[in-house]
TISEZA-467543 format. One line per 10 residues: number of its first residue (from 0); their letters; for each residue x, y, z of C-alpha. Coordinates in steps of 0.2 Angstrom, whole numbers, plus 5000, padded with zeros to 4 digits. Layout:
<nodes>
NUM> a> X:Y:Z | ...
</nodes>
This chain:
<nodes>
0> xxxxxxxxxx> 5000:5000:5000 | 5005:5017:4995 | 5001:5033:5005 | 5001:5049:4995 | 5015:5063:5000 | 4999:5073:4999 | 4990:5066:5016 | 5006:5067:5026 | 5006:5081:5039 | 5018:5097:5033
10> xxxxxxxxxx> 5034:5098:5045 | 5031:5112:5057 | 5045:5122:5059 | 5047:5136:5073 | 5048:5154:5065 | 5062:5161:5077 | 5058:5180:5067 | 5042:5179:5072 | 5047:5172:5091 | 5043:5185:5105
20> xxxxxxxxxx> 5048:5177:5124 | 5043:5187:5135 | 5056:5198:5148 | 5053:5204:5163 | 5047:5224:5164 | 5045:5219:5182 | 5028:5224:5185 | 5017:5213:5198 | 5002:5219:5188 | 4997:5202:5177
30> xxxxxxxxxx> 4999:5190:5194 | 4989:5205:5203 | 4974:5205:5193 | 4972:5186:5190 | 4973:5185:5211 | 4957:5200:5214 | 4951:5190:5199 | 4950:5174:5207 | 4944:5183:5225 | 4960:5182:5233
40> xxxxxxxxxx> 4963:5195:5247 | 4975:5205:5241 | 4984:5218:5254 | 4997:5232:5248 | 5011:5235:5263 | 5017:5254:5265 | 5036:5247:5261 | 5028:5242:5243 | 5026:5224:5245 | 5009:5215:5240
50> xxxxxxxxxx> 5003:5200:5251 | 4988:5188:5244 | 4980:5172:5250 | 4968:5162:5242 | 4948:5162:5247 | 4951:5145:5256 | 4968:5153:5266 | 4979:5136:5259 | 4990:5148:5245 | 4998:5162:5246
60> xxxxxxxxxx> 5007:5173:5235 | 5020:5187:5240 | 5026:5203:5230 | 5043:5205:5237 | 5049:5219:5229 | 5056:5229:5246 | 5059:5215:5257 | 5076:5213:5263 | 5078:5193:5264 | 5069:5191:5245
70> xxxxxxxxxx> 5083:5204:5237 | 5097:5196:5246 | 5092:5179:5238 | 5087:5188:5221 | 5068:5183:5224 | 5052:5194:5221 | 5039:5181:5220 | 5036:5168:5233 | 5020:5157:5232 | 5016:5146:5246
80> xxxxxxxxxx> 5004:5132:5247 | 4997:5119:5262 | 4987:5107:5253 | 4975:5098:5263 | 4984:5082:5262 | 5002:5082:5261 | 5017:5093:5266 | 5016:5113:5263 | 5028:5118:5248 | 5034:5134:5240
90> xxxxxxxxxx> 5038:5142:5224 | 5050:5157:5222 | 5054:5167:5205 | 5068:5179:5204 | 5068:5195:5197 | 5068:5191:5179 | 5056:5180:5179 | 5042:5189:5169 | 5026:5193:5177 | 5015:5182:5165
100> xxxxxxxxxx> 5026:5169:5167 | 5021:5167:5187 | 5002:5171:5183 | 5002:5156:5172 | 5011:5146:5186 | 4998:5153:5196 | 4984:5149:5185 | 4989:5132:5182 | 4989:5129:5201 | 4974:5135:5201
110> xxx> 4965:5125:5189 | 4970:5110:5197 | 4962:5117:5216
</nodes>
C-alpha cells in the first residue's frame, strides 16, 4: 500500500523572526489582577510589597519587591501552598522572571484546586 505525500502532515518548523519570549518589565500587575480575579485578598504594605491568600487561606502569594531577605536571595515572588493532604511547599521566582510567566504558574495551580 502506498500513502500519497499529499495526506502526510507538513513539518512544522518554529519561525524564530516571528518568536517573542517574553522579559521581565517587572511589573506585579498580570499576577495582581488574575489574584482580585480569582477573590483572593490582596493587601498592599506601606514598604511596597503586595501580600495575597487564596479564598480558602491554603496559598499564598508574595510581591517582594522591598523585602530585605527576598533581594538578598534575588527573589520577588514567593508562592506558598498547604494542601489539605500532604506537606506545605513553596515556589520562588527571581527578578527576571516575567510577570505572565508566574500568573500562568499561578493559574495552572489554580486549575488543578
Amino acid at each position: 500500500m502506498s500513502t500519497s505525500t499529499t495526506l502526510l502532515p507538513a513539518t512544522a518548523r518554529p519561525v524564530t523572526e516571528a518568536c517573542g519570549w517574553l522579559s521581565s518589565d517587572h511589573c506585579a500587575t498580570p499576577v495582581l489582577d488574575l489574584l482580585k480575579t480569582l477573590g483572593w485578598s490582596v493587601v498592599d504594605t506601606p514598604e511596597a510589597n503586595v501580600h495575597a491568600t487564596s479564598p480558602d487561606g491554603r496559598a499564598y502569594v508574595g510581591w517582594l519587591p522591598e523585602d530585605p531577605d527576598a533581594w538578598q536571595r534575588r527573589v520577588v515572588w514567593r508562592v506558598r501552598v498547604q494542601p489539605t493532604e500532604g506537606g506545605p511547599w513553596e515556589q520562588e521566582f527571581g527578578f527576571d522572571t516575567p510577570a505572565e510567566a508566574v500568573a500562568g504558574f499561578i493559574a495552572a495551580l489554580v486549575a488543578h484546586h
